[in-house]
KEKE-3310 file (N, C-alpha, C; in steps of 0.2 Angstrom, whole numbers, plus 5000, padded with zeros to 4 digits):
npx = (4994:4993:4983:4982:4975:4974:4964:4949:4936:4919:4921:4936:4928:4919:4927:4937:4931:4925:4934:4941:4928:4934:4943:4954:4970:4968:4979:4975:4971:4975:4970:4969:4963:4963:4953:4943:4951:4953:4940:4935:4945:4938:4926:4932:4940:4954:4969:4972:4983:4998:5004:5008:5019:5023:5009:5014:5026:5020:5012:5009:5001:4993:4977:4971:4961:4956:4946:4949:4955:4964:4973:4983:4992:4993:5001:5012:5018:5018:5028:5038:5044:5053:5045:5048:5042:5028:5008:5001:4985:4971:4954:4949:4936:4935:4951:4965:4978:4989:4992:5001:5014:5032:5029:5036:5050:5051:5050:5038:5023:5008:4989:4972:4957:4941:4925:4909:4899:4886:4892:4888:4890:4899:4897:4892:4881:4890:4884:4878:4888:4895:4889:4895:4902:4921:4933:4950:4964:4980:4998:5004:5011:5002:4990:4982:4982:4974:4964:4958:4957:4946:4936:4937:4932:4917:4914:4909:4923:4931:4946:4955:4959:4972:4969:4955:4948:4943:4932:4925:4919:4912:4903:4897:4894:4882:4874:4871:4871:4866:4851:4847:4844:4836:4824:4824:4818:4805:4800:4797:4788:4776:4772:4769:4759:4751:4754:4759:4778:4782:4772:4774:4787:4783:4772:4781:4789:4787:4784:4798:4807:4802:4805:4817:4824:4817:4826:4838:4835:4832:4841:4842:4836:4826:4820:4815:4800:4787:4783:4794:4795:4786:4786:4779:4774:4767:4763:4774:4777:4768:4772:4785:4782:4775:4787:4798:4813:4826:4820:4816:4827:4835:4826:4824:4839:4838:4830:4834:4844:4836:4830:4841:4841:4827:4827:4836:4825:4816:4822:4817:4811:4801:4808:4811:4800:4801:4812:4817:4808:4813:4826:4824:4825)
npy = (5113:5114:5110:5105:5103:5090:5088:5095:5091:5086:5081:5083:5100:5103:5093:5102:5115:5111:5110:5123:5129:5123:5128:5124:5126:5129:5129:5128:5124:5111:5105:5094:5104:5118:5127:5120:5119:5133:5136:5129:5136:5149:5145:5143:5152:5151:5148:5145:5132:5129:5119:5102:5102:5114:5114:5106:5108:5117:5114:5104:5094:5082:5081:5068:5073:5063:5053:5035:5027:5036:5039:5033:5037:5050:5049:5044:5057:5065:5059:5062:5072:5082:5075:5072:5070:5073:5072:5062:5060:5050:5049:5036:5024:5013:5009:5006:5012:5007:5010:5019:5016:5016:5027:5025:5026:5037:5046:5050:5050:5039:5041:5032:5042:5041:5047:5041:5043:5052:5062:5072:5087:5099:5109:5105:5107:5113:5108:5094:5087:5087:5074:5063:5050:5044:5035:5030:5023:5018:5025:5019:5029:5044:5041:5042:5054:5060:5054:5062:5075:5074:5070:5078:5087:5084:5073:5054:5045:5028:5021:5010:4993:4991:4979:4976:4986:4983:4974:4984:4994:4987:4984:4998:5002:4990:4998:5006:5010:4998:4996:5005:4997:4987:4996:5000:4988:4987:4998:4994:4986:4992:4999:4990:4986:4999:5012:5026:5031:5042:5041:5028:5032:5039:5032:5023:5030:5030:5021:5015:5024:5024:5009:5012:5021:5013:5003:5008:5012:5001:4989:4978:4964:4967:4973:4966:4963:4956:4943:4934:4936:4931:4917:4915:4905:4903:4915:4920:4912:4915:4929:4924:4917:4927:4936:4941:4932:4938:4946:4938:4929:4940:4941:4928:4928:4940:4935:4924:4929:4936:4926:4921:4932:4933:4918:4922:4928:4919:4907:4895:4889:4881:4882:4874:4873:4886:4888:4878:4882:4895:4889:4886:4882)
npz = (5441:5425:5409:5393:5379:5367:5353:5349:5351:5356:5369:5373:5375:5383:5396:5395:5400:5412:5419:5419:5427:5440:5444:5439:5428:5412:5399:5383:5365:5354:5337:5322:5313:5311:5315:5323:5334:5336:5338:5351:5359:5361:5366:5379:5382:5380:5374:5358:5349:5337:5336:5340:5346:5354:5362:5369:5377:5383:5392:5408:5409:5399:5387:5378:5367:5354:5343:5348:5338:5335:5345:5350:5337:5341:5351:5345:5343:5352:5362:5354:5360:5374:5388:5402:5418:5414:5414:5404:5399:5391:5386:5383:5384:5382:5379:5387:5398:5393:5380:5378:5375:5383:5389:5402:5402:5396:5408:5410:5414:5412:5409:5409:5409:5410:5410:5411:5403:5394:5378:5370:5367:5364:5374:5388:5402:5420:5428:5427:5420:5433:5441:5433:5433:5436:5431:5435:5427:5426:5428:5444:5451:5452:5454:5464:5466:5454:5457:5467:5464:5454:5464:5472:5463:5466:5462:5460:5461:5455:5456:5441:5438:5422:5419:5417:5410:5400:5402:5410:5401:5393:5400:5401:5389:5388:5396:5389:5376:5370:5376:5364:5357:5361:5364:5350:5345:5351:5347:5333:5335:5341:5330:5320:5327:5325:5327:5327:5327:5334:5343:5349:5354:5364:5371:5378:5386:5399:5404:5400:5408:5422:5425:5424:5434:5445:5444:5447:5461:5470:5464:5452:5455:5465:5455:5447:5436:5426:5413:5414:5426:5433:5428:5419:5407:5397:5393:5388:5376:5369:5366:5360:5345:5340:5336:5325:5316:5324:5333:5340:5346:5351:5363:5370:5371:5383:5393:5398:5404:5412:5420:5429:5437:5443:5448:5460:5467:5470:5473:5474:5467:5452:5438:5425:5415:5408:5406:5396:5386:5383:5378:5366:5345)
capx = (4992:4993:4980:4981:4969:4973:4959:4945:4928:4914:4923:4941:4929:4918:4932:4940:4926:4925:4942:4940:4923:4934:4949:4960:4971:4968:4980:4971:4969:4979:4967:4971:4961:4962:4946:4940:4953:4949:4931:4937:4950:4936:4921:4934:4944:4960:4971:4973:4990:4997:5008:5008:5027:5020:5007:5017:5031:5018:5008:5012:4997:4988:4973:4973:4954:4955:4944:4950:4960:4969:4976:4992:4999:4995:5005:5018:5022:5020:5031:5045:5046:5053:5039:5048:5039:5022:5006:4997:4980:4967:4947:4943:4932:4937:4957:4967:4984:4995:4992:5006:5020:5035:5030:5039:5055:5051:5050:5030:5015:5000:4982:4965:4953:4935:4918:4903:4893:4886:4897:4884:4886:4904:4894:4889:4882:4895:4880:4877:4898:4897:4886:4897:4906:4924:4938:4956:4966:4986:5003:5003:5012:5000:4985:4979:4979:4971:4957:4957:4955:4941:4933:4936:4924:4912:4910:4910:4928:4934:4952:4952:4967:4972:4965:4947:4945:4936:4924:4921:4919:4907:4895:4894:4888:4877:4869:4868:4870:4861:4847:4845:4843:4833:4820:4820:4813:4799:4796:4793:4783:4771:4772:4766:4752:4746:4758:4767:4786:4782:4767:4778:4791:4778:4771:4786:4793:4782:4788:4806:4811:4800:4808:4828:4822:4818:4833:4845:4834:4833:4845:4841:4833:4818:4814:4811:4795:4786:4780:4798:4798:4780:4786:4771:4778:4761:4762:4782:4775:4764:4779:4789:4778:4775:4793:4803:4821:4830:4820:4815:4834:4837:4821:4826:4844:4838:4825:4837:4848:4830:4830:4844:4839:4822:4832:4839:4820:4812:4829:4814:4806:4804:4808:4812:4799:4804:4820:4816:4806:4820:4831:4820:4827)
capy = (5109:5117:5106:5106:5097:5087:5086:5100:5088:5087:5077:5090:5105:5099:5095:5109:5120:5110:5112:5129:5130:5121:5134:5121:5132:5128:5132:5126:5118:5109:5100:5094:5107:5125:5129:5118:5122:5140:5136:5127:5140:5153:5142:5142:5158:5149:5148:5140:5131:5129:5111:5099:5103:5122:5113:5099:5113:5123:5111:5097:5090:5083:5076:5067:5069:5062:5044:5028:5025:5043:5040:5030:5040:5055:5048:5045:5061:5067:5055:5064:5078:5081:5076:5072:5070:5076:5065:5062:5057:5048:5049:5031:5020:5005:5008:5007:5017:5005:5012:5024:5014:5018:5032:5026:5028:5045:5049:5053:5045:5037:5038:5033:5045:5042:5050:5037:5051:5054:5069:5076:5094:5104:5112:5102:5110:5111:5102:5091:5085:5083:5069:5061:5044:5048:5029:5032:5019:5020:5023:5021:5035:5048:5039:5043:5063:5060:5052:5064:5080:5073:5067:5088:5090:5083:5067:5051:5042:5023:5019:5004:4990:4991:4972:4977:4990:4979:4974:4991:4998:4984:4988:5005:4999:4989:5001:5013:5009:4992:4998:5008:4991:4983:5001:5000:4983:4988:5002:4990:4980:4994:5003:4983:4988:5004:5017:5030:5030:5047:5038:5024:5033:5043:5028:5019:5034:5033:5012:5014:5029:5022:5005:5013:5024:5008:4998:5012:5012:4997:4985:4974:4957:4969:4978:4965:4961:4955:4937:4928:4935:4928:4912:4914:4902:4905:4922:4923:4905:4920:4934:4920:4917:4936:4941:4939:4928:4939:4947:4931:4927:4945:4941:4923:4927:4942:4930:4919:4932:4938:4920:4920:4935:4929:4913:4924:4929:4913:4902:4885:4888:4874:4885:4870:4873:4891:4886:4875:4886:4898:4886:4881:4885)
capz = (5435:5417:5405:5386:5375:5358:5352:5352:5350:5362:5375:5378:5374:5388:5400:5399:5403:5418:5423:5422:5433:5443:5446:5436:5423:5406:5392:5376:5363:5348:5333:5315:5310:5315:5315:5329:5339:5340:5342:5359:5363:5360:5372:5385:5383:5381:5366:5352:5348:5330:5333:5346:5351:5357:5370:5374:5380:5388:5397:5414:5409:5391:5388:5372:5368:5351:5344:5349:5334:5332:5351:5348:5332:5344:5357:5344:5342:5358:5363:5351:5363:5380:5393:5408:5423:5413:5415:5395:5398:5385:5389:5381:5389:5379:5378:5395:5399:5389:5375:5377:5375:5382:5392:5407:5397:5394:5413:5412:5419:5408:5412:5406:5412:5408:5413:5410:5402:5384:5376:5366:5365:5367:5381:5393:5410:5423:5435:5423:5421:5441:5439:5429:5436:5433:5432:5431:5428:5422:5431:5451:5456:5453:5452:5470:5465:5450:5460:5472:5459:5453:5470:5476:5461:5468:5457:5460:5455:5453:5455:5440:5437:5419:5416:5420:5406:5392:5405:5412:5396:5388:5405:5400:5383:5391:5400:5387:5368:5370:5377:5361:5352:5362:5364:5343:5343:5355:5342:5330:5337:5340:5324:5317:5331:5319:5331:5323:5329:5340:5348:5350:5362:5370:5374:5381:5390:5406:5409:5400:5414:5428:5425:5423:5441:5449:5443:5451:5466:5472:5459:5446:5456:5467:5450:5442:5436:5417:5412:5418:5433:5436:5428:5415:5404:5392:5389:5385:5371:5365:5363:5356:5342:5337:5335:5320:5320:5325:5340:5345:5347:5358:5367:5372:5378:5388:5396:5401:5409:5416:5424:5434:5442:5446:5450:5467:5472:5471:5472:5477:5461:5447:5431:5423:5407:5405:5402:5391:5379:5380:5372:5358:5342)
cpx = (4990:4990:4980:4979:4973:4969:4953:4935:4922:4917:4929:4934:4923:4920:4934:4936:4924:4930:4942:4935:4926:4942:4955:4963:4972:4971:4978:4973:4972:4971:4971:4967:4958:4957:4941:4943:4954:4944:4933:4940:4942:4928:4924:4937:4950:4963:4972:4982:4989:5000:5008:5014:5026:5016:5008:5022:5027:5014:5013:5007:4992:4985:4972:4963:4952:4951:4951:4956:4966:4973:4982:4993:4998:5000:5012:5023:5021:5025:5039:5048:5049:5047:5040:5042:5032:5017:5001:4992:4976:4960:4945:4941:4933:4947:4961:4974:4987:4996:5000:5012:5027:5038:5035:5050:5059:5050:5044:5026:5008:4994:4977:4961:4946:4930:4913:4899:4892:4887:4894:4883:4895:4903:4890:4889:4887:4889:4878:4883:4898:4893:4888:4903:4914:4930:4943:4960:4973:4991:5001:5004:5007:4992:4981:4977:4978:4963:4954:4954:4948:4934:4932:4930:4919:4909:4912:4916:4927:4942:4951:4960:4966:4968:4959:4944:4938:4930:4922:4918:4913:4903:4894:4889:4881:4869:4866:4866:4866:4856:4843:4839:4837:4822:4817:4816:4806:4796:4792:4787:4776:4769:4768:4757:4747:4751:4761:4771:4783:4775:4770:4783:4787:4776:4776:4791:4791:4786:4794:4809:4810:4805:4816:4829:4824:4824:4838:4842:4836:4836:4839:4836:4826:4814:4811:4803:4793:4787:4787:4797:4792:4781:4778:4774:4769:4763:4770:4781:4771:4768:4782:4786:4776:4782:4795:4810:4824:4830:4820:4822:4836:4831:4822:4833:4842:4835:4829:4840:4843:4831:4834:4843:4832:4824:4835:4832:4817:4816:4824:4810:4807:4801:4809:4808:4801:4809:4820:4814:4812:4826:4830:4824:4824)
cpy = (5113:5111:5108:5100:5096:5086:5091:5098:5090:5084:5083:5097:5108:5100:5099:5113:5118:5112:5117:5131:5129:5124:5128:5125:5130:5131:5132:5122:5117:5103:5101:5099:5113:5127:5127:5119:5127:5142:5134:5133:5145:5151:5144:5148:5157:5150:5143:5139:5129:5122:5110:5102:5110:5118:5109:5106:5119:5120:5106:5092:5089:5078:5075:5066:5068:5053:5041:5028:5030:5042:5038:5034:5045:5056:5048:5049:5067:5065:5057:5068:5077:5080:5073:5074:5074:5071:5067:5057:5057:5046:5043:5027:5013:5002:5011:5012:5013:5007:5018:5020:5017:5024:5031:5028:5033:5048:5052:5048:5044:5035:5038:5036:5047:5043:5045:5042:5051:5061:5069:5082:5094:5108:5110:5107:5106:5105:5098:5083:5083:5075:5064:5055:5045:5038:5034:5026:5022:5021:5023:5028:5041:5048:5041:5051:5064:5058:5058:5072:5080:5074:5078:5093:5091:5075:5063:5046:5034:5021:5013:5000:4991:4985:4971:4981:4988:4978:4979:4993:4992:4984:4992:5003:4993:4993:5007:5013:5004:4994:5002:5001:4989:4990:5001:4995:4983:4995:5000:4988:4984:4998:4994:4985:4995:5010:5022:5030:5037:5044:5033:5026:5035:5037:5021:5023:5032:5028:5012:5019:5028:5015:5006:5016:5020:5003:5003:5013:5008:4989:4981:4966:4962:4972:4976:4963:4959:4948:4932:4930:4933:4922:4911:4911:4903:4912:4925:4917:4911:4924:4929:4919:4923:4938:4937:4935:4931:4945:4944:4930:4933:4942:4933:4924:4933:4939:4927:4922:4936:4931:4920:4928:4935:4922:4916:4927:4924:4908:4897:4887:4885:4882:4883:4872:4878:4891:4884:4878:4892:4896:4884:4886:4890)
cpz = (5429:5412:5399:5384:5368:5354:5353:5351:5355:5369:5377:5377:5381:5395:5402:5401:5410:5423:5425:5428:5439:5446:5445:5431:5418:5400:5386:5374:5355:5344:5326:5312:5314:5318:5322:5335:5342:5342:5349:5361:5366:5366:5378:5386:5383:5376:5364:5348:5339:5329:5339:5350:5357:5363:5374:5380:5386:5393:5403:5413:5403:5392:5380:5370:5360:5350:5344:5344:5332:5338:5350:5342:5336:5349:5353:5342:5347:5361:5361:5355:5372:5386:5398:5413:5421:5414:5407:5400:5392:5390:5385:5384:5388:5381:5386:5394:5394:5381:5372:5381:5377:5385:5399:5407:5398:5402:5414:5414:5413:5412:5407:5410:5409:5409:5409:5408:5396:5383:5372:5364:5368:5373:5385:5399:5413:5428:5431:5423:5429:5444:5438:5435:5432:5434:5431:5431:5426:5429:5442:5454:5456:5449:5454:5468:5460:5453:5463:5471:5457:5459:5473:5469:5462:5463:5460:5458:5457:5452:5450:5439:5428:5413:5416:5413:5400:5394:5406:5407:5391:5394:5403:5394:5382:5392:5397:5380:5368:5372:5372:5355:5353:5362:5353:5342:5346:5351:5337:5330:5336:5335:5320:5321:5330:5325:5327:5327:5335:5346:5352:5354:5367:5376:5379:5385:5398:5410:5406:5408:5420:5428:5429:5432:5445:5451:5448:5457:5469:5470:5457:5451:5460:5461:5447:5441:5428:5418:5415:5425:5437:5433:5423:5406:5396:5387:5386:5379:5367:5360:5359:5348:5337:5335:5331:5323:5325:5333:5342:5350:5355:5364:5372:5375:5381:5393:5400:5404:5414:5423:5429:5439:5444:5451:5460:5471:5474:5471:5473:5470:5456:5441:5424:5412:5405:5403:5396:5385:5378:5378:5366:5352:5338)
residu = (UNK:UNK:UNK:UNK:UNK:UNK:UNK:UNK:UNK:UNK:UNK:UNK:UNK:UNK:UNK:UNK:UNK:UNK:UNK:UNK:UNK:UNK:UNK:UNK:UNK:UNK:UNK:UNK:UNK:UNK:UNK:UNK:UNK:UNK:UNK:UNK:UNK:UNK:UNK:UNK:UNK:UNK:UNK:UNK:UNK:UNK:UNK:UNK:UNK:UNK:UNK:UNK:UNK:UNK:UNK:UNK:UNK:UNK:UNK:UNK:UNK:UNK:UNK:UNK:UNK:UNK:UNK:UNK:UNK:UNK:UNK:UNK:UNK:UNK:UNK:UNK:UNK:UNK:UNK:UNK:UNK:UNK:UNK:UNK:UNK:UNK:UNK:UNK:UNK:UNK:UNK:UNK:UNK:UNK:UNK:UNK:UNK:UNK:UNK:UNK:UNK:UNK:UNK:UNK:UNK:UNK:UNK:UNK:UNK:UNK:UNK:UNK:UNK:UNK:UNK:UNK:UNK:UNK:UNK:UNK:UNK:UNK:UNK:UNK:UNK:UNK:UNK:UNK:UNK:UNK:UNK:UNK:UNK:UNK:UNK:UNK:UNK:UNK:UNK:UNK:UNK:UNK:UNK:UNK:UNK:UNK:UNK:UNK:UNK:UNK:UNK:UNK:UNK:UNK:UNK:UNK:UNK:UNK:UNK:UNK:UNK:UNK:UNK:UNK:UNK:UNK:UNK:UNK:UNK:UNK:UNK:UNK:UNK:UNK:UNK:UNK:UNK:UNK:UNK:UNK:UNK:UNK:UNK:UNK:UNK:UNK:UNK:UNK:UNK:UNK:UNK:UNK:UNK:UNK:UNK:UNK:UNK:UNK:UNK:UNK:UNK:UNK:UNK:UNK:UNK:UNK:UNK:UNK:UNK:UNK:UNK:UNK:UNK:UNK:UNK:UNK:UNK:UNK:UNK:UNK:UNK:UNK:UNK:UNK:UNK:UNK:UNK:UNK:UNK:UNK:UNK:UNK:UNK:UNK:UNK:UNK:UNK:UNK:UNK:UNK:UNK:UNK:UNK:UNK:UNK:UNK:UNK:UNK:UNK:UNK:UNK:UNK:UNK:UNK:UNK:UNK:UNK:UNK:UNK:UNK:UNK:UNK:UNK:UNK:UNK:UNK:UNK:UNK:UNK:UNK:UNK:UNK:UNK:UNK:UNK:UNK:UNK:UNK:UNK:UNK:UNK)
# end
């Protein structure tokens, strides 16, 4: 396997430096703008291509790590060239293999290949990357040894079907971006309570990381705990009350999806009024 990158951002530049750690052989790396592309070659020691057709020619195997939006006109001009029996992969988490119209056509293989990880630095540690929960979804034939690469990493994979992607891809964002949202409004709240904003993480680090700990210990219905899951219809009439429209609004439908998992520890329990106040408008 020969990999070349389209794309020289934090995600291929990344990658490739895995690849390598991991005695995969990396020929470099194509970007619209030379410059980032030889900062990548120059990270990984690989080289720096001047036109797609150059790493299409020189690779069996591309990873297109350009945004979401850039990936299909990359494809369509990858797509102009000979790439028999090569496999074109895209690292998006939202967009699945079909993106690449066409490829079976063309005698190659399409995957989406995405690590559940935040790509924040061009240089992420290798034990870092191993960490990293790894999907592949895209053509059958050479899915299993796409899985299996990964899996000789040492990561975690996921075989996924193509029709699952949106869901996959709006739990991540669940579980990472939303969580930002809901962390700003508890900034507020105590920044209204004379906090400054660094006091105000500080003070939220100890129970956000204990909390996230315990959820990935022992899942989501034994972690929980806080005024629904004691059924303390008082003290959440209090919170309601205190918060603006539009946490109110967050703080009500998380509540309610609080509820059905409290719901599986005390399934005989009358939750009847907290319902009800969590439907008030």
């Amino acid at each position: 396997m020969r990999i070349g990158f389209i794309g020289a951002g934090n995600v291929g530049c990344s990658l490739g430096r895995y690849f390598i750690h991991n005695n995969i052989e990396v020929a470099g790396y194509y970007s619209r703008t030379k410059e980032s592309a030889v900062e990548a070659a120059k990270l990984t020691e690989t080289a720096q291509f001047d036109t797609i057709e150059a790493i299409v020619r020189m690779c069996d195997t591309l990873f297109l790590t350009v945004p979401d939006g850039q990936i299909e006109g990359v494809w369509n001009q990858v797509k102009s060239f000979s790439i028999e029996g090569k496999l074109i992969c895209h690292c998006s988490g939202a967009m699945s293999a079909e993106v690449f119209s066409g490829i079976h056509e063309k005698g190659a293989y399409g995957y989406s290949i995405h690590p559940m990880f935040p790509f924040n630095s061009k240089t992420i540690p290798y034990e870092m990357m191993q960490t990293a929960f790894f999907t592949v979804e895209g053509s059958p034939e050479k899915r299993a040894e796409l899985v299996s690469l990964f899996e000789g990493f040492g990561n975690p994979v996921k075989a996924l079907d193509g029709e699952n992607k949106t869901k996959y891809h709006a739990a991540a964002v669940m579980a990472s971006n939303q969580v930002v949202a809901l962390m700003e409004i508890a900034v507020r709240l105590l920044k209204k309570c004379q906090f400054q904003e660094e006091e105000a993480l500080q003070a939220l680090k100890p129970l956000a990381l204990s909390n996230m700990e315990n959820i990935l210990s022992v899942g989501t219905t034994k972690a929980l705990t806080g005024p629904v899951e004691r059924n303390d219809v008082t003290t959440v009439k209090k919170h309601l009350a205190e918060l603006e429209e539009d946490q109110k609004r967050v703080y009500q439908e998380c509540s309610k999806m609080l509820l059905q998992v409290a719901g599986r520890k005390y399934p005989d329990r009358d939750e009847c009024e907290l319902k009800k106040l969590l439907e008030e408008e």
